[in-house]
C-alpha positions as CSV (number, residue, x, y, z in Angstrom):
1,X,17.6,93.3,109.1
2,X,17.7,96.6,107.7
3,X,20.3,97.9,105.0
4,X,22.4,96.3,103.7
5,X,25.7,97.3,104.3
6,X,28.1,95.3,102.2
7,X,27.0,97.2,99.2
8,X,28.4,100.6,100.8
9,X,32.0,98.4,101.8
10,X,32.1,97.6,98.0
11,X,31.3,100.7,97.2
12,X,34.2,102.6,100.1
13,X,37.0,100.4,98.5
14,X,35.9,100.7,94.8
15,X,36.0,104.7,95.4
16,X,39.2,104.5,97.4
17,X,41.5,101.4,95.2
18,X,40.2,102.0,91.4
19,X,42.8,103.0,89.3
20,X,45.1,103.4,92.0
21,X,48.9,103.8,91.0
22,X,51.1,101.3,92.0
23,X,54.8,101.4,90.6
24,X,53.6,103.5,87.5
25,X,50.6,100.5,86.7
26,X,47.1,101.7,87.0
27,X,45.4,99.2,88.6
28,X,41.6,98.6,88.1
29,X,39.5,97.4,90.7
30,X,36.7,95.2,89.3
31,X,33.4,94.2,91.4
32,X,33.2,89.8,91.4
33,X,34.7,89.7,87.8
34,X,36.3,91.3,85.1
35,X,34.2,93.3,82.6
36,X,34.9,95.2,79.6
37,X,36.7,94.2,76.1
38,X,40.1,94.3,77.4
39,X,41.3,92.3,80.1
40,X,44.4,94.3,82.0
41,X,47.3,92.5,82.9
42,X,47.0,92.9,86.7
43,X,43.9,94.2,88.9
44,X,41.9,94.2,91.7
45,X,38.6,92.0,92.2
46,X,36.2,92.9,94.9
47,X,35.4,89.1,96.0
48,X,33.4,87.4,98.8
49,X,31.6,89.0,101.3
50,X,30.2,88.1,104.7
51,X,27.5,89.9,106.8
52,X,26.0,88.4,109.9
53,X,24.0,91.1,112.1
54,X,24.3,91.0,115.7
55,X,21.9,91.4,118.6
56,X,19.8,95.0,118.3
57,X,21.3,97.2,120.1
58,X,19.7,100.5,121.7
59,X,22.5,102.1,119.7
60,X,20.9,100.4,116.3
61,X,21.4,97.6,114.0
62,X,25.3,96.0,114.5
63,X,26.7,94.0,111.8
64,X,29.9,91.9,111.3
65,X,30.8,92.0,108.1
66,X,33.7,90.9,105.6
67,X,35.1,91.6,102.6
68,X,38.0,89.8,100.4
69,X,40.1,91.6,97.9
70,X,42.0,89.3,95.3
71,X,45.0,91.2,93.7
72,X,45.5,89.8,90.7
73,X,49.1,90.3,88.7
74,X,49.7,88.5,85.8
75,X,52.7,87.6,83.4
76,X,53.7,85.8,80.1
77,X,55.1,82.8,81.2
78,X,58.1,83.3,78.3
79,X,61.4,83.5,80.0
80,X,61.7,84.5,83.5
81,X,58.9,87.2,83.4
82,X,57.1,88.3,86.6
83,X,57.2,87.9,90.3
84,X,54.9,88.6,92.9
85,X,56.4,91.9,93.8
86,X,53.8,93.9,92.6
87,X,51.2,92.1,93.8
88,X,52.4,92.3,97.5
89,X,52.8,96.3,96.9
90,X,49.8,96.5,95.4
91,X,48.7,94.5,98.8
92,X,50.8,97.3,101.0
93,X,49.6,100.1,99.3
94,X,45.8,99.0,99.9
95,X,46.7,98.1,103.6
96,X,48.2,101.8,104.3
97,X,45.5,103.1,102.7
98,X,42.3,101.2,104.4
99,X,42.5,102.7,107.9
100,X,41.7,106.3,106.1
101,X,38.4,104.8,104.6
102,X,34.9,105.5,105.9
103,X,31.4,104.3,105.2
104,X,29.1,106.0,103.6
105,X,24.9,106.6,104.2
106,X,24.5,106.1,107.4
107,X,26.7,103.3,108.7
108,X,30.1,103.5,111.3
109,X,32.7,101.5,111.0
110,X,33.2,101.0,115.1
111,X,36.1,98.2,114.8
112,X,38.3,97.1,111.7
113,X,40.9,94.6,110.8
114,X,43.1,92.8,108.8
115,X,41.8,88.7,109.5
116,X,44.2,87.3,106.4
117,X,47.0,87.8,103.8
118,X,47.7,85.1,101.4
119,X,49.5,84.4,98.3
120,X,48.7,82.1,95.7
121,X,51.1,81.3,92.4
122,X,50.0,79.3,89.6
123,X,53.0,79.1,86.8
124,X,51.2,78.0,83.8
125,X,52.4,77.4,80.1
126,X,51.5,80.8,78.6
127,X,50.7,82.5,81.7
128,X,52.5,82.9,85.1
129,X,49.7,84.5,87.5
130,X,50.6,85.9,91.2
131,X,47.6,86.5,93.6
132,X,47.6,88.5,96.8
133,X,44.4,87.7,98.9
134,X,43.2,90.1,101.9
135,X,40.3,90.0,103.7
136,X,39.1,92.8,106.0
137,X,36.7,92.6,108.7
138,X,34.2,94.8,110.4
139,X,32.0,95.9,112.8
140,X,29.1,98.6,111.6
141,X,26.5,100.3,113.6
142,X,24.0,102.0,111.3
């Protein structure tokens, strides 16, 4: 295997989703975990990844490869704070936007989709917590 192409599909969304603005929230986009002193009320984590290369081709190395953003909203659980609203718009805005991203170095995105959307809720006693999980999949030829 040569290259390593995961690192450049971190790399495309981090460029394309950081600080993006969703419904006047900048959202940041984090890679695996949350870093820095202040930990924002919602963002964007750059999760699990897959990469399994394919058969050598006379075109080059193929991979299929994977990637799975967790959109992270979060509340006070006082009252009846929060929904999951922004988290699915955060989720729409990222969808409408992926089909516009490219690689970059030398790999091609040939073939791309959206495998899953799911939500996940945890309602906690100080902290209500909405999650919006995509994965995208793809196929590079470098």
């Amino acid at each position: 295997m040569q290259g390593n192409p995961n690192k450049y599909i971190r790399k495309m969304f981090f460029d394309a989703i950081n600080n993006m603005n969703v419904e006047g929230h900048t959202i940041p986009c984090f890679d695996e975990r949350v870093t820095g002193a202040t930990v924002k009320p919602h963002y964007i984590l750059l999760s699990t990844q897959t990469k399994q290369q394919q058969k050598y081709t006379k075109c080059g190395d193929r991979w299929e490869c994977s990637i799975l953003l967790d959109i992270i909203t979060t509340y006070p659980a006082t009252g009846n704070t929060g929904s999951k609203l922004l988290a699915e718009n955060i989720e729409e805005a990222i969808i409408n936007l992926e089909p516009t991203l490219n690689l970059s170095g030398s790999y091609t995105i040939n073939d791309r989709e959206l495998v899953s959307s799911d939500s996940l809720t945890v309602i906690g006693t100080t902290t209500n917590v909405f999650r919006q999980l995509i994965r995208f999949n793809y196929f590079i030829t470098n």
